[in-house]
N, C-alpha and C positions, 0 to 999 in steps of 0.2 A: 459452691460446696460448703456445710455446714462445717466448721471444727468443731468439735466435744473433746475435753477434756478427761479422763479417767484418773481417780488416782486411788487405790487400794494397794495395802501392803501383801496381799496375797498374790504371788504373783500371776497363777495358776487362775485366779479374777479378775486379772486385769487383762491377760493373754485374751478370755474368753468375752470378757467384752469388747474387747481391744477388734475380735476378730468377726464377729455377731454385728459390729456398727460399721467395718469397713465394707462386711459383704453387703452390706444397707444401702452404702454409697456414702458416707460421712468418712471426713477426713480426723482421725482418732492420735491422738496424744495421749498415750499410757506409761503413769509412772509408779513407782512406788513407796516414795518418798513425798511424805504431804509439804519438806521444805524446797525440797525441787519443786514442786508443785508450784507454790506461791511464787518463787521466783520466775518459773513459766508465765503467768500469769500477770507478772510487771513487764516478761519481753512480748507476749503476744495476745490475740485477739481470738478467744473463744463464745463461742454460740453459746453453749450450755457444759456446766460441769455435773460428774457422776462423781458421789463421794464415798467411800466407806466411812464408817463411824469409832472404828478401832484402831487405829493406828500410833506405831509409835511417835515419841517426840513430840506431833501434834496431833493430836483428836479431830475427827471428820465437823464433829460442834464446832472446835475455836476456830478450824479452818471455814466452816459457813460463814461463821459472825467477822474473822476478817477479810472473807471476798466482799461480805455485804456491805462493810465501809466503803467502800469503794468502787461498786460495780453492781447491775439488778440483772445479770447474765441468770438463765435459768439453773437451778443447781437440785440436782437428783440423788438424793441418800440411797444407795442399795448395801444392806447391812443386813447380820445374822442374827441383830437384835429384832425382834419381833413384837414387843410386849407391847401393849397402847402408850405407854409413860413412856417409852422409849422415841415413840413416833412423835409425840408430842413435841418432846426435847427436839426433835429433829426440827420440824416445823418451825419452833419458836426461834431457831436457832437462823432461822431465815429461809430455809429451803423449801423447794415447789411444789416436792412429792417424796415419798418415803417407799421404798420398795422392800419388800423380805426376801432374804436369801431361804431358800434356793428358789431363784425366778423362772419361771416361765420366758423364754426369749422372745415371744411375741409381744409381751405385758412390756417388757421392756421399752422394745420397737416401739410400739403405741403411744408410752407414755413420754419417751424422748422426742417422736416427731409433735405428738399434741402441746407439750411447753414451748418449743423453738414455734411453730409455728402459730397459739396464740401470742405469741411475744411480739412475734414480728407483724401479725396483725393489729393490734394495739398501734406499736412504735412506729405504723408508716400510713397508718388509713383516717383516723380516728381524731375530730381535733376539739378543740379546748371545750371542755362542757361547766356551766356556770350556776349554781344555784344559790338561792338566797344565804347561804350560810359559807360556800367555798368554790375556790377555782381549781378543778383538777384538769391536769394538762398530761395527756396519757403520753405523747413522747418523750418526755423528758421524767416520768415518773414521780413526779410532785404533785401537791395539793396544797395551796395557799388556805389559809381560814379566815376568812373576811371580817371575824370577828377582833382579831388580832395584829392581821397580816403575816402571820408567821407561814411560812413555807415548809413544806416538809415532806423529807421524801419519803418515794414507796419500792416495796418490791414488785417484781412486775405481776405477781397473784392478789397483792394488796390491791394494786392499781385495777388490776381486772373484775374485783368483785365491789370496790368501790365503784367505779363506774356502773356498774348492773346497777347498784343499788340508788345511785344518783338520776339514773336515766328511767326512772321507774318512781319518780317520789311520791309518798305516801300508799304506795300497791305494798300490797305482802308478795314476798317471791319464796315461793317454796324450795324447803333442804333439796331438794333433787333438780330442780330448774337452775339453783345457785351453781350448783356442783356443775354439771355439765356445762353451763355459758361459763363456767371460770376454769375449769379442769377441761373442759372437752369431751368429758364421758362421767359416768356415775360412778359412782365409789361402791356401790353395794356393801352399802352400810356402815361404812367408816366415816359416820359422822363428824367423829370429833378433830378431822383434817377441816371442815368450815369452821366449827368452833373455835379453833385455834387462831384460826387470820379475823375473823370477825373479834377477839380478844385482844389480839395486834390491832387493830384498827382503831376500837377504843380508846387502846393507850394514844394512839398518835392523834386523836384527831378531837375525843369529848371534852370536855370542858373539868367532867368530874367521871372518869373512863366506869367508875361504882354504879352510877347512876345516869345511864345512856339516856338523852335526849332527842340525838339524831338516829343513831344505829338502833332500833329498836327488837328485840326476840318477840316473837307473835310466835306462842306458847302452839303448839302443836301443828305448826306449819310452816314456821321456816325466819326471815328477817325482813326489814324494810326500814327504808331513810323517810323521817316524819322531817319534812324542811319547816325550818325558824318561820312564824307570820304565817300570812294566809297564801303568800304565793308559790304554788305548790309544783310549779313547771320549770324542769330543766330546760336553759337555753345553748341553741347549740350556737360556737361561736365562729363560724366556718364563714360566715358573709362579712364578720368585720375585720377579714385576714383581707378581704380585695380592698385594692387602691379607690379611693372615693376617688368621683369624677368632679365633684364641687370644690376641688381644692383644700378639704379639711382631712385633720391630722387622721388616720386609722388609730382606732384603739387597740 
């Protein structure tokens, strides 16, 4: 059984999710207090959290940015800010999906089984993929840059649309093909949720995040990863995880 985390100071939002994911079949943790929260969250082990964005003491932002030091658990903003800037904020702030109050309880449903469950497909099926320019290692949510060697980590939505983008290099993959292999379903037109992790991505991984080289925008169709040199094929790394039989080391 999934645990979800809930934490909104409204209590009357938190009862109704509280009550909406139990009938689901998820085991639900609703509090009100986003410091109880974080202390929850040092004694136990949740699948994915739901945040509001208003609360007192701590704000549902600082609380995203310090789960995300520490943890790529999925994290779902449902708030009564609505405004595209606000979504934004949400996103950059680490999180999966941004929902508006007053929700639709199915949107919800939807959107909480589609995060747990691309996560957990990523985190158990999926293994090391290799290109001329980086090693992304979708278990463990890292991306080495071979240019550098530096390691770095991701969120599990970073992680998911890197990969699309790696396993495809030099194709253009279309705004609407990204969105559903990374979200699970289309956005109907809230573009600017890829905008935002393709600009996260940037920061983490260009060389000059201004002037993308690998992450490319193809102007009226969507992105693609142009790989370093002429070797333009991702390699999957899944045959040099078995044991040689020639007695030499595995890599």
């Amino acid at each position: 059984m999934h645990h979800i985390l809930v934490v909104d100071d409204d209590r009357t939002n938190a009862k109704l999710l509280r009550f909406l994911l139990n009938d689901e079949g998820y085991e639900v943790t609703a509090l009100n207090s986003p410091t109880e929260a974080m202390l929850a969250i040092e004694e136990d082990i949740f699948d994915l959290a739901i945040l509001d964005v208003m609360m007192p003491d701590l704000d549902g932002l600082e609380m995203c940015r310090r789960i995300r030091a520490s943890s790529t658990m999925p994290i779902i903003f449902v708030s009564a800010l609505h405004e595209v800037g606000d979504k934004v904020a949400g996103l950059s702030a680490g999180a999966d999906d941004y929902i508006s109050k007053p929700f639709e309880p199915t949107e919800v449903l939807a959107r909480v089984w589609s995060a747990i469950r691309r996560t957990h497909q990523f985190a158990n099926s999926e293994s090391n993929l290799k290109t001329p320019d980086m090693l992304l290692d979708p278990a463990d949510n890292k991306v080495t840059l071979l240019r550098n060697g530096k390691v770095i980590s991701l969120t599990p939505v970073e992680n998911r649309l890197l990969r699309c983008l790696l396993s495809n290099p030099g194709r253009s993959l279309t705004r609407e093909t990204l969105m559903i292999k990374v979200w699970g379903y289309d956005y109907e037109g809230e573009s600017n949720q890829l905008d935002v992790y393709m600009k996260r991505l940037r920061a983490k991984i260009e060389a000059t995040p201004s002037d993308p080289r690998m992450l490319l925008t193809i102007r009226g169709v969507g992105y693609k990863y142009q790989p370093s040199g002429s070797r333009g094929h991702a390699v999957n790394l899944a045959p040099l995880r078995a044991k040689r039989t020639d007695g030499a080391p595995t890599v």
